[in-house]
C-alpha positions as CSV (number, residue, x, y, z in Angstrom):
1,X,-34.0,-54.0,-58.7
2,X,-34.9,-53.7,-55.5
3,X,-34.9,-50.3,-53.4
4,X,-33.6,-51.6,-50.1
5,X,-30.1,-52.3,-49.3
6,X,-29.0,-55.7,-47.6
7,X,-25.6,-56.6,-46.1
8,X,-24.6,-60.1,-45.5
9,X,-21.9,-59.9,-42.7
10,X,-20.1,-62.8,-41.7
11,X,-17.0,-65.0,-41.4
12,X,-15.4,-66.0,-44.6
13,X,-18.1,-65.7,-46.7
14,X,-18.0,-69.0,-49.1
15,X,-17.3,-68.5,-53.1
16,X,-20.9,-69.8,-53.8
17,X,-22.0,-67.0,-52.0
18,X,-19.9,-64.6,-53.3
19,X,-21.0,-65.6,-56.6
20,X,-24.5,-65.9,-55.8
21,X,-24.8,-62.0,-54.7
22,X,-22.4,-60.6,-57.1
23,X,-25.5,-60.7,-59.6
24,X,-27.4,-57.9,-57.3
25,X,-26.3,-54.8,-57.2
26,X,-28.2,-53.9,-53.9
27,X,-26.6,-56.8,-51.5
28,X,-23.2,-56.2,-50.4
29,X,-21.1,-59.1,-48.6
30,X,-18.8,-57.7,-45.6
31,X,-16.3,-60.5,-44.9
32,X,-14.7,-60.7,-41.4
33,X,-16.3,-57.6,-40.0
34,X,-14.8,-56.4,-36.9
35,X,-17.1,-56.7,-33.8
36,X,-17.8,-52.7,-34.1
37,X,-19.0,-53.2,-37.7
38,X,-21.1,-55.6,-36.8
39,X,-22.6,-53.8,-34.2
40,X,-22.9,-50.7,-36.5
41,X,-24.4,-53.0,-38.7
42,X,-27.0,-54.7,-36.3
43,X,-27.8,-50.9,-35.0
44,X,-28.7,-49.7,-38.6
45,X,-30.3,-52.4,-40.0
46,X,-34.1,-52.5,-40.4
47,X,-34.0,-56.0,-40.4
48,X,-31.7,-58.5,-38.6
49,X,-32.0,-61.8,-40.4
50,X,-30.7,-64.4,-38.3
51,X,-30.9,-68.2,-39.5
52,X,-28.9,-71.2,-37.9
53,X,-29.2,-74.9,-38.8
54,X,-27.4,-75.7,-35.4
55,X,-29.2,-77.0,-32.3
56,X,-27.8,-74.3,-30.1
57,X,-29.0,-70.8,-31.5
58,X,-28.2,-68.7,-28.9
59,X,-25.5,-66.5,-30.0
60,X,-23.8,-63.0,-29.3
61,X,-25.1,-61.4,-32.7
62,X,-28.9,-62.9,-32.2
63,X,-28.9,-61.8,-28.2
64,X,-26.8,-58.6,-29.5
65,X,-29.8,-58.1,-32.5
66,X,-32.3,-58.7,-29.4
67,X,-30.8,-56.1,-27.3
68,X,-29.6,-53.0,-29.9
69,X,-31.2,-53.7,-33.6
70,X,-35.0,-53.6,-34.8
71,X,-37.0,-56.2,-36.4
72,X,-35.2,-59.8,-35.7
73,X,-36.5,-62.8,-37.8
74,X,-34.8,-66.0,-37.1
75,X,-36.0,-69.6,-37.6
76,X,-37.9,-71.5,-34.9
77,X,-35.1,-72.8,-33.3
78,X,-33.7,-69.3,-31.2
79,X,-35.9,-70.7,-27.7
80,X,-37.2,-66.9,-27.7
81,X,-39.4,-67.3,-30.7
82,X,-42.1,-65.1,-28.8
83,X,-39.8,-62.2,-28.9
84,X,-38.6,-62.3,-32.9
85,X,-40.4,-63.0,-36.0
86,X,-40.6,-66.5,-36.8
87,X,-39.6,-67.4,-40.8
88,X,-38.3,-71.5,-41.5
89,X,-38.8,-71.6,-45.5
90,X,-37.0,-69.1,-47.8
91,X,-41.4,-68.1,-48.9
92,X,-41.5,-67.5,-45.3
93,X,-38.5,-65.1,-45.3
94,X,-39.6,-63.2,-48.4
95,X,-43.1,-63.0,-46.6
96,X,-41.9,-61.2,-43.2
97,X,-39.8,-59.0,-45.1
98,X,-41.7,-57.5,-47.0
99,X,-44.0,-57.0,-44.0
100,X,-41.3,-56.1,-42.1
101,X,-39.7,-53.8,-44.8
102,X,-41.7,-50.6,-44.5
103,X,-43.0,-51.5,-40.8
104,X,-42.3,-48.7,-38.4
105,X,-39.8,-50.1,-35.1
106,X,-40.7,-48.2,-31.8
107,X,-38.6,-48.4,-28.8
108,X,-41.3,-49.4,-27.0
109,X,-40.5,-53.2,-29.0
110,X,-37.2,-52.8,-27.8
111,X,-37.9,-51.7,-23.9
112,X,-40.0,-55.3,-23.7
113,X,-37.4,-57.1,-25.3
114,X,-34.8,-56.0,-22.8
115,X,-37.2,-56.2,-20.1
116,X,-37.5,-59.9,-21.1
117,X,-34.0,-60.9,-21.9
118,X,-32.6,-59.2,-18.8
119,X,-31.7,-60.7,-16.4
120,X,-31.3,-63.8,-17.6
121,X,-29.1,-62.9,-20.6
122,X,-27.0,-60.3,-19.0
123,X,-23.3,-60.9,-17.9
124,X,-23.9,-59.3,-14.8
125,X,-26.6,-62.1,-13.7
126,X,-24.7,-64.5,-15.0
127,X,-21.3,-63.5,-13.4
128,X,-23.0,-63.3,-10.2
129,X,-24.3,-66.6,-10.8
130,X,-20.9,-68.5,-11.7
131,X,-19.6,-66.6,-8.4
132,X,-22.5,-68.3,-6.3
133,X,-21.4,-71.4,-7.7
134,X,-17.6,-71.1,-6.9
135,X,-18.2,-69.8,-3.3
């Protein structure tokens, strides 16, 4: 059994998954979370694990794991691979998190992150943007 604790958070979570995890002691499935839980969540984690099979990746709880959690590792499609770490088989995934496990997360990581997100990806610049657009 593993030491580490993992939460899968998400919108009605399917029965095969439900199944699937109930075998582990140490993953927990949080159905429906409300959007403070899964901030709580993306705050505490020490890992954000973000994979999408859909063309368009870019979504609040990857730009809100970008902004607010630690160590994000999605698969190559996110278009801000440079800032995450990059993991497209499930070897891949075990790989990275077990490097990323144990691996201390500075501030620092998160200070560049924001400085290269914003202010592209914040709803100020954007507002501003749609209001240039209008006028």
């Amino acid at each position: 059994m593993s030491p580490y604790c993992c939460v899968i958070a998400g919108i009605n979570p399917s029965k095969a998954l439900l199944k699937a995890v109930s075998r582990y002691d140490n993953i927990a499935v949080e159905a429906n979370p409300s959007v403070e839980r899964i901030n709580e969540l993306i705050r505490m984690a020490q890992i954000n694990l973000l994979i999408t099979f859909q063309g368009t990746f870019l979504k609040i709880k990857f730009l809100n794991s970008m902004f607010t959690g630690r160590h994000v590792v999605v698969n190559p499609m996110s278009g801000l691979d440079d800032l995450c770490h990059i993991a497209d088989t499930p070897g891949k995934m075990i790989a990275v998190y077990q490097e990323l496990i144990k691996k201390p997360f500075f501030t620092d990581i998160l200070e560049e992150r924001r400085k290269q997100l914003f202010p592209v990806f914040s709803n100020e610049y954007q507002s501003k943007g749609l209001i240039g657009m209008i006028v």
